[in-house]
C-alpha positions in Angstrom: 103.9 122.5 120.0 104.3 124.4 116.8 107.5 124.5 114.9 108.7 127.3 113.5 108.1 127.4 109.1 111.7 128.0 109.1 113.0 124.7 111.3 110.1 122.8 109.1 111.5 123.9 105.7 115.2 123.6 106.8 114.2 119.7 107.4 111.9 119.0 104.6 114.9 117.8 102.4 116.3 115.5 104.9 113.0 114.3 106.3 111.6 113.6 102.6 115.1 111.4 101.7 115.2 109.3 104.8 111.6 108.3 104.4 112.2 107.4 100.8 115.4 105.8 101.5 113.0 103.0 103.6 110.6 102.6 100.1 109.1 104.3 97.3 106.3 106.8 98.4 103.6 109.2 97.4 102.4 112.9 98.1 99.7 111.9 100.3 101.5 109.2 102.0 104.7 111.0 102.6 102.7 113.5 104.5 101.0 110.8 106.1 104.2 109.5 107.2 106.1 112.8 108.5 102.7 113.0 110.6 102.8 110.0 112.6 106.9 109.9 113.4 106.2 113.4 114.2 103.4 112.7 116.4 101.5 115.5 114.7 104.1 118.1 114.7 105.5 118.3 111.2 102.0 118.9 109.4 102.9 119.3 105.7 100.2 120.4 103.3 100.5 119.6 99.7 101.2 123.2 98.8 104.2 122.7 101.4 105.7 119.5 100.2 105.6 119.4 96.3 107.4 122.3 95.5 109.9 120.7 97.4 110.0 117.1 95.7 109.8 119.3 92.6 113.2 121.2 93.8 114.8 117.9 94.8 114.0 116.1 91.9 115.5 119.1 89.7 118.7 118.5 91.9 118.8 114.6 90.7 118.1 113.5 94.6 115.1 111.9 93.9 113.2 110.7 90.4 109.3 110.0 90.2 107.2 108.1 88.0 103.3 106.9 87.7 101.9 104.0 89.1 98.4 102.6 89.2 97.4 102.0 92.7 95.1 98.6 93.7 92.5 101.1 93.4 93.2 101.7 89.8 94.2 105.6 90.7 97.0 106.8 89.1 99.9 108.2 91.8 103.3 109.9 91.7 105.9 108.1 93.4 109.1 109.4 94.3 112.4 107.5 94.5 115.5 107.8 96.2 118.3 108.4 93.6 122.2 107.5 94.5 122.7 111.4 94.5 119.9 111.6 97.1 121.6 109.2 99.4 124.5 110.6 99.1 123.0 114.0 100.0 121.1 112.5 102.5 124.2 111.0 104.4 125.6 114.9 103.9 123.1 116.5 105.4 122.2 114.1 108.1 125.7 114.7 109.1 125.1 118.4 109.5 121.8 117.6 111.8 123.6 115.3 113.9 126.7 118.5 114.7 123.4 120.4 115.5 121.9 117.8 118.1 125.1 116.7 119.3 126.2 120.3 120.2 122.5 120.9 121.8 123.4 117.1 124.0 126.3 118.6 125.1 124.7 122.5 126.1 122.3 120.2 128.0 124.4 117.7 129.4 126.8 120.2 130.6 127.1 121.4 134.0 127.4 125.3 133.8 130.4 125.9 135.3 132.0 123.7 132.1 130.4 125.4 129.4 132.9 128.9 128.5 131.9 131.4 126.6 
């Protein structure tokens, strides 16, 4: 299944702060991550994802800084700032009106849904 660029954007933001609300990620990882809970349908590219942690990071949501990996690479992690959470909580309480009302359209016998 391929999801529309424009269902894929619309949940970057959301996507991006509950994953860092469980730790403190990476580029590479992030994508990663939104991979497997996905099970392959979000595929992010790096052109995709950090113009986007650049745009939330210019709205205060998350901050990043440098970090040497056990490596000894250098990496850009991204944190969860207490404006992020509190945009997270916002905006997974506009997904969950879109889900619940979807629920509802499919739990629904027709006769009870009026249009």
């Amino acid at each position: 299944m391929v999801l529309p660029k424009d269902l894929v954007a619309a949940s970057a933001t959301p996507i991006i702060l509950a994953l860092l609300k469980k730790g403190d990620s990476y580029g590479y990882e992030i994508i990663g991550k939104v991979r497997e809970v996905s099970d392959d349908h979000i595929a992010w590219t790096d052109g995709m994802l950090y113009p986007v942690l650049h745009r939330m990071e210019g709205a205060g949501f998350i901050e990043s800084y440098w970090k040497q990996s056990d490596s000894g690479r250098k990496r850009k992690y991204y944190h969860i700032t207490d404006a992020g959470m509190a945009e997270y909580e916002i905006l997974r309480s506009q997904w969950f009106v879109v889900h619940r009302a979807l629920q509802i359209l499919e739990d629904a016998p027709q006769e009870h849904i009026h249009v």
